[in-house]
N, C-alpha and C positions, 0 to 999 in steps of 0.2 A: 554850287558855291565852289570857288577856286582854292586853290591852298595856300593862296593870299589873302587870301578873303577868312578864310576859314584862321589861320594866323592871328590875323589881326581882331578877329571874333575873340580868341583864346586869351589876346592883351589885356584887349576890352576888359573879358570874365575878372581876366586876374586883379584889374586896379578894383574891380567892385569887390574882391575877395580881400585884398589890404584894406579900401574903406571899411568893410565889414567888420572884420579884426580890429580897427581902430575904434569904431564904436558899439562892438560886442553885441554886435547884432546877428544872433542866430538864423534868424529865417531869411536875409540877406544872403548871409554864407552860404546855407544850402543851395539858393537860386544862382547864384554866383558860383557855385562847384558844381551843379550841375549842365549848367549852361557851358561851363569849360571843357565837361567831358565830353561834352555831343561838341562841340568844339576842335578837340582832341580828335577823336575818332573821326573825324573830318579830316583834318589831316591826314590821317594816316592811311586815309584811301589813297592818296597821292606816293604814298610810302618806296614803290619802283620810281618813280621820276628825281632826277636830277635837281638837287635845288639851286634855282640862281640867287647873285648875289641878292638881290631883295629878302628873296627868302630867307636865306641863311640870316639875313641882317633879323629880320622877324622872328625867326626862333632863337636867336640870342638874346634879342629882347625878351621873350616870354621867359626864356629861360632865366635872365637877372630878377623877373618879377616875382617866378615861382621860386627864387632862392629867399626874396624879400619874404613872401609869406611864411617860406617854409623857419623863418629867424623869427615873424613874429609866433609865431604858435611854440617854438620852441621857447620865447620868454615866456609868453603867458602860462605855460606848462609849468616854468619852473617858478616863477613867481605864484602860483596854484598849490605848487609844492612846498614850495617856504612859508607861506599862511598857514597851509595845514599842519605840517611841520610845530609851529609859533603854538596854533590853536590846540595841540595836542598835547606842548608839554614837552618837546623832542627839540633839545639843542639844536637848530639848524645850523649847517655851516655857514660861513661868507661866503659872500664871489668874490674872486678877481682876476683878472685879465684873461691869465693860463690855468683857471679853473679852481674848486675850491680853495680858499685859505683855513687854515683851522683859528676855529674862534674861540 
């Protein structure tokens, strides 16, 4: 596999790893992060070589997708955290924009 190929594998992983998260589908996600890593680790056999523009253009894509996931997990973390929060009894803060408001 090329480090084109292997690239565009790790996109692939990622959009199955946003579907996943969107429909909180655990056993999704794991096959979709692990498929990523062996994905990953492909690439990075290529890790001496020079990347051309394609390439670069492909790990900046990975890259915007892995920022996606990594926003969704951080809501569900914190929307996780404010139910708990809610169910326990514990004034939760608000959000907004630049980060708590007090409520």
């Amino acid at each position: 596999m090329t480090r084109r190929e292997a690239l565009i594998q790790v996109i692939e992983c990622l959009h199955a790893e946003i579907a996943a998260l969107k429909a909180n589908d655990v056993a999704a996600l794991e096959r979709a992060t692990q498929d990523k890593i062996v994905a990953i680790d492909t690439v990075a056999l290529y890790d001496g070589e020079a990347p051309g523009p394609e390439v670069r253009e492909l790990a900046a894509e990975a890259h915007k997708l892995n920022e996606t996931c990594r926003i969704y997990v951080n809501l569900m973390a914190a929307n996780v955290r404010r139910r708990l929060q809610l169910l326990s009894g514990q004034q939760a803060p608000a959000y907004k924009a630049a980060g708590y408001a007090l409520a």
